[in-house]
C-alpha positions in Angstrom: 0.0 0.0 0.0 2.0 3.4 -0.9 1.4 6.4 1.4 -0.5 8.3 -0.6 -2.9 5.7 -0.5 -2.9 6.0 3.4 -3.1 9.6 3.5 -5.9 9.4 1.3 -7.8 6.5 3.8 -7.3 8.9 6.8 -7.9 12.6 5.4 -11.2 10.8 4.9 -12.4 10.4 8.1 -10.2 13.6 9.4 -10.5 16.3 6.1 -9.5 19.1 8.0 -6.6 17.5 9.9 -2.9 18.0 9.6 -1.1 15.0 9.1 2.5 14.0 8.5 2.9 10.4 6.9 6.9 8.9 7.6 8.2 5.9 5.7 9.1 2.7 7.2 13.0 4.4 6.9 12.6 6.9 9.7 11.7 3.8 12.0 14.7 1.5 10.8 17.0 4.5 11.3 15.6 5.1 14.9 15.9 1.2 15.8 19.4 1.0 14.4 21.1 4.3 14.9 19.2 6.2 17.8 17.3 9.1 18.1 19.6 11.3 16.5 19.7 9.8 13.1 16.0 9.5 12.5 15.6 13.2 13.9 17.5 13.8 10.4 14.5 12.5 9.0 12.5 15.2 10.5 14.3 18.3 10.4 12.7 20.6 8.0 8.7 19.0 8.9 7.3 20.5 12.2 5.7 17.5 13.7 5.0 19.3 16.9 2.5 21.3 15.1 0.4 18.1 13.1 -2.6 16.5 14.6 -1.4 13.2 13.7 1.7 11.5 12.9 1.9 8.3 11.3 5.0 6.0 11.2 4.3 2.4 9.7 6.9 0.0 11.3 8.1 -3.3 9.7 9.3 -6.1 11.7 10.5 -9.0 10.0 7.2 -11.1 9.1 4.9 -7.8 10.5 3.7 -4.8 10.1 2.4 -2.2 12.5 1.2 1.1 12.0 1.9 4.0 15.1 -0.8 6.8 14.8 0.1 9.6 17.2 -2.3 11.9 18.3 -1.9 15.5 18.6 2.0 15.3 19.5 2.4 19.1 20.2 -0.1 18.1 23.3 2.8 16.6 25.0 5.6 19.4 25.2 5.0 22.4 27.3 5.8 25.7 26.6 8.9 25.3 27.6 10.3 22.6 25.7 9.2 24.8 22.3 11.9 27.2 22.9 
C-alpha cells in the first residue's frame, strides 16, 4: 500500500486535519542508529504542530502502523523554545 494511499484513507475520516505520513525508513533509522539519526529525518517538517503522525513499522514477518495523536499536546511551553 504506498502512502499516498494511506493519507488518502485517513484525510477521509479527518478532512481538516494536519497529518505527516513517515516511511518505514525513519523507524529503521531510529531502531538502528538512535534518536539522532531519524531526527535527520524530521528536520525541515514540524511535527509538533500536526494532529497526527503516522510512522508504519516493519518487523520482519509484520507490520504495525503507530498513529500519534496530537504530538504538540505533549511538550509544554517550555520545551518549544
Amino acid at each position: 500500500m504506498t502512502f499516498s494511499i494511506w493519507y488518502d484513507r485517513f484525510m477521509l475520516l479527518a478532512p481538516t486535519s494536519k497529518v505527516q505520513i513517515f516511511s518505514t525508513f525513519m523507524f529503521s533509522q531510529y531502531l538502528e542508529y538512535g534518536f539522532e539519526r531519524a531526527a535527520r529525518c524530521t528536520q525541515s517538517m514540524r511535527i509538533w504542530e500536526m494532529d497526527y503522525v503516522i510512522v508504519p513499522v516493519h518487523d520482519v514477518n509484520h507490520w504495525l502502523v503507530l498513529v500519534i495523536a496530537n504530538p504538540g499536546g505533549v511538550l509544554t511551553s517550555e520545551d518549544h523554545s
